[in-house]
Every structure is written in structure tokens, then in C-alpha cells.
C-alpha positions as CSV (number, residue, x, y, z in Angstrom):
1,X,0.0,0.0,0.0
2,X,3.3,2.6,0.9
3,X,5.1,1.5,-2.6
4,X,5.7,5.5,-3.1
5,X,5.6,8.0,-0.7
6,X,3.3,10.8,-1.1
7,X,4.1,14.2,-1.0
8,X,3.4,17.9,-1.8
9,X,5.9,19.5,-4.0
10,X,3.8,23.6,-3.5
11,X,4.9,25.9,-1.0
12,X,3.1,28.9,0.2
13,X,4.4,31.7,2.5
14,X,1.3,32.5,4.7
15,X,1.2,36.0,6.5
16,X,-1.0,36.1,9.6
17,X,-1.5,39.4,11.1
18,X,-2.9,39.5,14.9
19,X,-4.7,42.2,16.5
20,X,-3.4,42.7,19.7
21,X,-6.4,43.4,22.5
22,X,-6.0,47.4,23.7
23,X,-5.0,47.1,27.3
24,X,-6.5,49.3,30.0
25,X,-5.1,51.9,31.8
26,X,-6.3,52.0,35.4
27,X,-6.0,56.0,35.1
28,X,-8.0,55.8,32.1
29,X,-11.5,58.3,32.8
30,X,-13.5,57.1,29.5
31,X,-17.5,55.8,29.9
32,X,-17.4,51.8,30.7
33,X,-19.5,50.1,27.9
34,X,-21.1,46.7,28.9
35,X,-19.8,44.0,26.1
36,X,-20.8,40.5,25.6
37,X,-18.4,38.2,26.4
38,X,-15.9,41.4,27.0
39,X,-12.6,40.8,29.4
40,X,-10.2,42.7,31.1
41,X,-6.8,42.2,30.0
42,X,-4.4,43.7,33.0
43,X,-1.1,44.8,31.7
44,X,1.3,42.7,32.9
45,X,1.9,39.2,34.3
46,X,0.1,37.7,37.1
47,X,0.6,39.5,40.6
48,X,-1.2,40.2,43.7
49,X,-2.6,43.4,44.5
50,X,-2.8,43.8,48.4
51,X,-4.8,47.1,47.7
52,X,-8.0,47.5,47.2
53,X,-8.2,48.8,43.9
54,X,-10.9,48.7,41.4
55,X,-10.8,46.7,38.2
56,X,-14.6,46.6,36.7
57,X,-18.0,46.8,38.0
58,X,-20.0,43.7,37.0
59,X,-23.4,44.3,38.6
60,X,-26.0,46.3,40.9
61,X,-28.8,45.0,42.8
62,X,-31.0,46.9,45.6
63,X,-30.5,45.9,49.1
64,X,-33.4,46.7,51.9
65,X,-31.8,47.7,55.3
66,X,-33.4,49.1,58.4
67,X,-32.3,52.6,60.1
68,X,-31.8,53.6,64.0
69,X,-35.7,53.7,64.4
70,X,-36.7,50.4,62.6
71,X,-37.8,51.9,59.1
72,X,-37.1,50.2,56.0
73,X,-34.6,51.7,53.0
74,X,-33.4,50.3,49.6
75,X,-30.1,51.0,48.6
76,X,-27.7,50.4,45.6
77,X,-25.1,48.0,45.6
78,X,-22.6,47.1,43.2
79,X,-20.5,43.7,42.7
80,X,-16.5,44.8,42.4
81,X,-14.0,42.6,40.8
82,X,-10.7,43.7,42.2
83,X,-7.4,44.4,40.3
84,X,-5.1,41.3,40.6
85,X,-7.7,38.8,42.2
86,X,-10.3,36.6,40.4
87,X,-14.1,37.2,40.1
88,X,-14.8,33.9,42.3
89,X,-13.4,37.0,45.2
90,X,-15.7,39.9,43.9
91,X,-17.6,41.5,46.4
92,X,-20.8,43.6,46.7
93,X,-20.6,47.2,48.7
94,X,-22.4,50.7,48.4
95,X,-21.5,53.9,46.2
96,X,-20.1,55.4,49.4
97,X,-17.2,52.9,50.1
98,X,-16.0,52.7,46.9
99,X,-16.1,56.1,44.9
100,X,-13.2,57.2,47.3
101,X,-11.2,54.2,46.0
102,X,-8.5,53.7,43.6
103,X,-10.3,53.3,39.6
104,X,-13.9,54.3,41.7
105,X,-14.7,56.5,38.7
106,X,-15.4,53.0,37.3
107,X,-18.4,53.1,39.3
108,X,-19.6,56.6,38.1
109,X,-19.1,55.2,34.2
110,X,-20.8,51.9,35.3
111,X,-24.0,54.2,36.8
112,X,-24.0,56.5,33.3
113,X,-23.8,53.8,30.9
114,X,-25.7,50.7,32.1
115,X,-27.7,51.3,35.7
116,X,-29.2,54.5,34.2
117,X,-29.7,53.3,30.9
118,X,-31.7,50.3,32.2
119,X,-33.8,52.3,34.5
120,X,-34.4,55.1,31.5
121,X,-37.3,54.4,29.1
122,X,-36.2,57.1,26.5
123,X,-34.2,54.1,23.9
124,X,-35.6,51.4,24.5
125,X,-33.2,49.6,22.3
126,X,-30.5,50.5,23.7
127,X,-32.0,49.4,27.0
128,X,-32.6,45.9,25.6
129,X,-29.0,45.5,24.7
130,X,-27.9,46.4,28.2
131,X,-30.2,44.0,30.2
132,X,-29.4,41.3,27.6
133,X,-25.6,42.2,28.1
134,X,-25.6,42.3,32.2
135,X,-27.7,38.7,31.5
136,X,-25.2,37.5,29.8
137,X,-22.6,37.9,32.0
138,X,-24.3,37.4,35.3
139,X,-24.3,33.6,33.7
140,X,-20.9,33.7,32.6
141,X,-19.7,34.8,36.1
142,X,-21.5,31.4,37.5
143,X,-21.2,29.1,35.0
144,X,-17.3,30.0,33.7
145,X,-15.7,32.9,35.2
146,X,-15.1,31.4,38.8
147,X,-14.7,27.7,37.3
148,X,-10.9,26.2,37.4
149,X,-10.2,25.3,34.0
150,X,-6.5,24.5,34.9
151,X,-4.0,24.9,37.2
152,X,-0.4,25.9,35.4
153,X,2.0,26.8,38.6
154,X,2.7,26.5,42.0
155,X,5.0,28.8,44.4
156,X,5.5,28.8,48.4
157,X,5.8,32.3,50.1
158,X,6.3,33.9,52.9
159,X,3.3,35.8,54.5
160,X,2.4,37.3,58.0
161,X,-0.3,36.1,59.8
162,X,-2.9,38.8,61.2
163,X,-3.6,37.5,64.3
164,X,-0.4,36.5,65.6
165,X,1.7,38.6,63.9
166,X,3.7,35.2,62.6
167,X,5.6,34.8,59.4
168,X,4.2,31.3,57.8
169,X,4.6,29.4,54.6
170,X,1.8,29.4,52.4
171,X,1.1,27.2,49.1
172,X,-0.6,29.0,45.9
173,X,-1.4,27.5,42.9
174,X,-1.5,29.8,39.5
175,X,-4.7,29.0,38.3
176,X,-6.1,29.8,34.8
177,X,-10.0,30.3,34.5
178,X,-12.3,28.8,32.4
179,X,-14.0,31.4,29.6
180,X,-11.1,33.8,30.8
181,X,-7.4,34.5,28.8
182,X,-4.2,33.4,30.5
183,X,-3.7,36.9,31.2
184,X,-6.2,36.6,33.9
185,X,-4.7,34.0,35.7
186,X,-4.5,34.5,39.3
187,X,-3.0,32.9,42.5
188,X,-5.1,31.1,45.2
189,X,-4.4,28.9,47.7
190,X,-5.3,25.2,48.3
191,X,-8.2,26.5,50.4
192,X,-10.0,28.7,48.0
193,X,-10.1,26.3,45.7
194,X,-10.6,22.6,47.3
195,X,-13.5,22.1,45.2
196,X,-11.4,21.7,41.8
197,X,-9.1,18.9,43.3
198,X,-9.2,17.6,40.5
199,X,-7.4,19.9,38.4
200,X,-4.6,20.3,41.3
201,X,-4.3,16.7,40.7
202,X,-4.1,16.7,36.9
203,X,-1.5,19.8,37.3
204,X,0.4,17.4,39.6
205,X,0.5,14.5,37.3
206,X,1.7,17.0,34.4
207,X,4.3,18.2,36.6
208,X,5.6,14.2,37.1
209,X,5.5,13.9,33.0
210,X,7.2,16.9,33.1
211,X,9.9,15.2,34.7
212,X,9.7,11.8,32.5
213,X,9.9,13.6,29.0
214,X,14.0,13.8,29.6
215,X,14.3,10.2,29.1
216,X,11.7,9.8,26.5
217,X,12.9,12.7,23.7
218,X,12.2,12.1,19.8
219,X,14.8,9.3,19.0
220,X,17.5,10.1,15.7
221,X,16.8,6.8,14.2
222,X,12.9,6.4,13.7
223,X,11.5,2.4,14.5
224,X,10.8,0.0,11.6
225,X,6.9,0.8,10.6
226,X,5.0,-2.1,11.8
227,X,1.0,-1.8,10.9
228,X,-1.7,-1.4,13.2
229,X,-4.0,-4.1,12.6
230,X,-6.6,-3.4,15.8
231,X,-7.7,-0.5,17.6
232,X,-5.5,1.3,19.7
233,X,-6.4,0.8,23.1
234,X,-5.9,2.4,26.4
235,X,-4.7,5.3,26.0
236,X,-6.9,6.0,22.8
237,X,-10.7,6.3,24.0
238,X,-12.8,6.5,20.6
239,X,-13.0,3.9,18.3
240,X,-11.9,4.3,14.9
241,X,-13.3,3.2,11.4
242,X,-11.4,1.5,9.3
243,X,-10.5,4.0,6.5
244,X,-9.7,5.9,10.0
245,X,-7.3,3.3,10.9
246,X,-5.8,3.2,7.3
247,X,-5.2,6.9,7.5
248,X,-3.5,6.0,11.3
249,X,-0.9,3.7,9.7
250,X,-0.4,6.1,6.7
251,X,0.8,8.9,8.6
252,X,3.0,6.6,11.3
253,X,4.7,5.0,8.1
254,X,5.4,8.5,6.9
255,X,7.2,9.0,10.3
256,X,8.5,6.2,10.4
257,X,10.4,6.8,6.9
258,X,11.2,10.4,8.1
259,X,8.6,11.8,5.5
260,X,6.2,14.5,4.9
261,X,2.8,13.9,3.9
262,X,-0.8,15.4,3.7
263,X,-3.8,13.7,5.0
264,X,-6.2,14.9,2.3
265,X,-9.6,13.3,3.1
266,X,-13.1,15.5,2.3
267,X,-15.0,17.5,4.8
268,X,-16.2,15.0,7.5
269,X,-14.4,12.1,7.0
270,X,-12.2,12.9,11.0
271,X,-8.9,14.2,9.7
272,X,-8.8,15.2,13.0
273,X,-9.0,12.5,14.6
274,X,-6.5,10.6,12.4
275,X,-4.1,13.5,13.2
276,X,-4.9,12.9,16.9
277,X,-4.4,9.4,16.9
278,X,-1.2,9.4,15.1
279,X,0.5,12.0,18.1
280,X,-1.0,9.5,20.3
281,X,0.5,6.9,18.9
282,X,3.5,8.9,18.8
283,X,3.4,9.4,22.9
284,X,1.9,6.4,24.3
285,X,2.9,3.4,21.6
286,X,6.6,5.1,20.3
287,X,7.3,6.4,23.6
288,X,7.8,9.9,21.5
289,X,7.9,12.4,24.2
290,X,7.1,15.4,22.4
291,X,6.3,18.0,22.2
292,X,4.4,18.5,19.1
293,X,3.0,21.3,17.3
294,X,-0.3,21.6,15.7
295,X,-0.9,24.8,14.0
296,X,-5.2,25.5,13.5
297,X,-6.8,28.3,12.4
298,X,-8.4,30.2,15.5
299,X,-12.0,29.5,14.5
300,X,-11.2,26.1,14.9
301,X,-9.4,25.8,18.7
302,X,-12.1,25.2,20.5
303,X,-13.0,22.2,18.6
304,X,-9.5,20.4,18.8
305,X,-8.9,21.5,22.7
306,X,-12.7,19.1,22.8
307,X,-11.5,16.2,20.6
308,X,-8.4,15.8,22.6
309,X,-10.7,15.9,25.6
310,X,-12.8,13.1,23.7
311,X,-10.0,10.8,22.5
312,X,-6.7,11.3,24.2
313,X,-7.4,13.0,27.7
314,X,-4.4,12.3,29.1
315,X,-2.4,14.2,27.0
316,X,-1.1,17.3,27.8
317,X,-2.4,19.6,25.4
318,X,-1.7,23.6,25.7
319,X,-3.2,26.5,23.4
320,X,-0.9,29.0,22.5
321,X,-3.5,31.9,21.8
322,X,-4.6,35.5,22.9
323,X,-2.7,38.7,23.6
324,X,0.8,39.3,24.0
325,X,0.7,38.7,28.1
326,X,-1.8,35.5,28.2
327,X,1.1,34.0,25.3
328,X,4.1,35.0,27.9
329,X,2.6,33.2,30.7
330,X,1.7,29.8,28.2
331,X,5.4,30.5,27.6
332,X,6.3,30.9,31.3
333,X,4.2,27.8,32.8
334,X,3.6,25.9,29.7
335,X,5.9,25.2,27.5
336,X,8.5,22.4,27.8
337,X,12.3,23.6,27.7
338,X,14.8,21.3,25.8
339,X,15.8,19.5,28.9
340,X,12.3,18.7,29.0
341,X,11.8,20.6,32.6
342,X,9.1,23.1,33.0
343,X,10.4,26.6,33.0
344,X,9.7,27.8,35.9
């Protein structure tokens, strides 16, 4: 069947241009707008801010309270996400305590431009669009936003304990959010988030492989191809179809041989997951241990980060997308070094 190898003899020199997201100046004294699905990309790499200090306003509600004599007020409150920290630590508070704060003219342009627009009945368009807007994100902040997507560092520092006055170790992870770009990772301790042990434990077990990947690099003299008769199994959780597994052994002869080649099936025939079972094959079957570059366009990421997820979930796989910060923290935390350690 692999008489002749087969190859591409065209080149094309491809130009991608990316626009970089505008990043916000905390000075900055221009209206808020209310985007869907809009984020705030801070301006440099992940720290902690031990100051209060403003990021965005995310919400208002009214809130009843009772004076000195026993008579019953509303008044506004409005739900802060904090420079530095992550939404799942956004707090609600009144006008008063925070317009005296650092970026509190936030809260004037959040009043103008969505609270006053939503209680106005002069554009009711433009109403509409806010209320579906604030919808929108109040989901995203439960369903996404404070959701541990991954955990890509750890660190150990030093802190002083408020009560006793006590200098004491403390363990942070660096975690990265779900729905949110690296850029908005933030550190948290074991404690705040115990509920995603799960992802500690899979950060854990991808530091370990860190560690294995310096005895297992890509071997000078490629193996003798030998077919694939059955369905991978183990580490592979889908099961192919046959022209599938055809398409498999093509692409490890071709690797085998040190060639190039191009899997050229139609629309819908799982290119994908071909290409995804041959690096598979590559980890878990040659021992390969990586890493290996897939380059997608960006309307398509999403759906390789799920077929991964579907057929090879133990595999490390990183996307190296977004702004220029989120990419120098997946190049900080996330990419392999040629000793195969973590750069850390």
C-alpha cells in the first residue's frame, strides 16, 4: 500500500497578522460600555494586588436595610471585581465605600452607561441591549468565570499572619479560568479552591511527566513501521473506522520513513481524529515524548482543545492563543524547555 511515498511538491508563505487586544489603563477616565463576552486584559503578568483597587464593576442590585428607628430603605449595591484577584473574590458594597477608591470613577461610568440606561425608558433599544448584556454575563460569572479550568504553577511564600503577627509558609497555585485568557490567571491557595481537586491533581501528574519527558525525547533513528491491525487501546478512547485506521498507519509509516505527507480526506471524514491518533501513537505506543505542534486556524481551537478531551485525555495539550501577556505566561508555565523541565 506505501510502494511511493506521497508528497506535496507547492509551498506557500502565509502572512498572519494578529490584533493585539488594547489594554486598560487603570487611570484611564473614559465611559465603561457593557460588552458581551468582553474581558479585562491587566497589563502585565500575574501578581497580587494587596490594595484594594478597582478593576470593573459587573453588577447592581437593591438591598433593603433598616435605620436607627426600625424603618425600612433600599439602597444600591454594586458587585467589584478587584485588580489582581479573580471574580470567584468579587464582592458587593455601596457607592459610598467605593467612589473614594483607587479606579472608583469606574463606578460613576458603570451608573451612566448601564444602571441608568436600564432604568431610563427614553431608547428602548439601547435598554434591551444592556439588560441582555448584564444577562449574559451574570451567567458567565456562575457558570465560567469562577470555574478552574486548569492549574499551570505552584509557588511557596512567605506571609504574616494577622492575628499572631507570625511569618508562615503558604502554598498558591497559578490557576487559569475557564471562559477567561491566561492573562487573567490569578494565584489562590489550596483552600480557596478545594472544590477543583481535581485539576490540582491533573496539574500534579503533568508536573511528574514533566519530569519523565528527559528520558523519553524524539529518537534520531525512527523504529521500523509495523501496521496497526486493531484498535489502539488504552490510551486511545474513541473507536476508529477503518478507513480511519488506514489513515493511522499512513501517517505513522510517513514518520517512520522520516517523510512529509498530507492527510487529504473530504469535509467530515475525521482528519482530526486521524491527526490525533497518530501523536498518540506517537506518545503512548513510540514512547515519542514530544512535544508536538499543531498549528489550526483560530475559529477552529475550540473544537480540537474538545476532541483531545474526547479521545486522548491524558495528554497534555496547551493553546498557544490571545494577547501578547496570556502567550508569555503559556510561555512561562507551559511550555517544555529542551531539557524537558518546566520553565519555571
Amino acid at each position: 500500500m506505501w510502494d511511493y511515498p506521497r508528497r506535496s511538491n507547492r509551498s506557500q508563505k502565509v502572512t498572519y497578522k494578529e490584533s493585539e487586544s488594547e489594554h486598560e489603563d487603570e487611570n484611564d477616565e473614559e465611559g465603561e460600555e457593557l460588552q458581551e463576552g468582553g474581558e479585562v486584559v491587566p497589563q502585565s503578568l500575574p501578581l497580587e494586588v494587596e490594595d484594594n483597587i478597582i478593576e470593573k464593576i459587573l453588577d447592581h442590585r437593591e438591598d433593603v436595610r433598616k435605620d436607627e428607628e426600625g424603618k425600612e430603605y433600599s439602597i444600591s449595591e454594586y458587585l467589584v471585581k478587584w485588580k489582581g484577584k479573580s471574580y470567584m473574590k468579587s464582592q458587593w458594597d455601596e457607592a459610598k465605600n467605593l467612589l473614594s477608591l483607587k479606579g472608583g470613577k469606574k463606578l460613576s461610568n458603570y451608573v451612566k452607561n448601564v444602571q441608568e440606561v436600564i432604568e431610563s425608558n427614553e431608547n428602548e433599544e439601547e435598554r434591551e441591549n444592556v439588560l441582555v448584556a448584564l444577562e449574559l454575563r451574570r451567567e458567565l460569572l456562575q457558570s465560567e468565570w469562577t470555574k478552574v479550568e486548569r492549574i499551570i504553577a505552584s509557588r511557596e511564600i512567605e506571609k504574616e499572619d494577622s492575628e499572631s503577627g507570625e511569618t508562615k509558609t503558604v502554598q498558591q497555585y497559578l490557576v487559569k479560568w475557564r471562559g477567561l485568557s491566561y492573562s487573567e490567571c490569578t494565584w489562590e491557595t489550596p483552600d480557596a479552591i478545594k472544590e477543583f481537586q481535581n485539576e490540582i491533581d491533573g496539574y500534579l501528574a503533568r508536573t511528574q511527566q514533566s519530569m519523565d519527558h528527559k528520558t523519553n525525547p524524539t529518537p534520531k533513528n525512527r523504529p521500523e513501521f509495523q501496521k496497526l491491525t486493531d484498535q489502539p487501546r488504552g490510551w486511545l478512547t474513541g473507536e476508529l473506522r477503518d478507513y480511519q485506521l488506514e489513515g493511522l498507519n499512513w501517517l505513522v509509516y510517513n514518520w517512520c520513513n522520516n517523510l512529509n505527507g498530507i492527510l487529504a480526506d473530504e469535509m467530515g471524514l475525521g482528519k482530526t481524529i486521524q491527526t490525533i491518533s497518530f501523536l498518540g501513537t506517537l506518545l503512548y505506543k513510540m514512547q515519542v515524548g514530544g512535544p508536538f505542534l499543531v498549528v489550526v486556524p483560530l475559529s477552529t481551537v475550540n473544537n480540537w482543545e474538545n476532541e483531545f478531551k474526547k479521545w486522548t485525555p491524558e495528554m497534555n495539550v496547551v493553546s498557544y492563543t490571545g494577547n501578547s501577556d496570556s502567550r508569555a505566561i503559556i510561555r512561562e508555565h507551559e511550555f517544555w524547555v529542551e531539557t524537558g523541565a518546566r520553565k519555571n
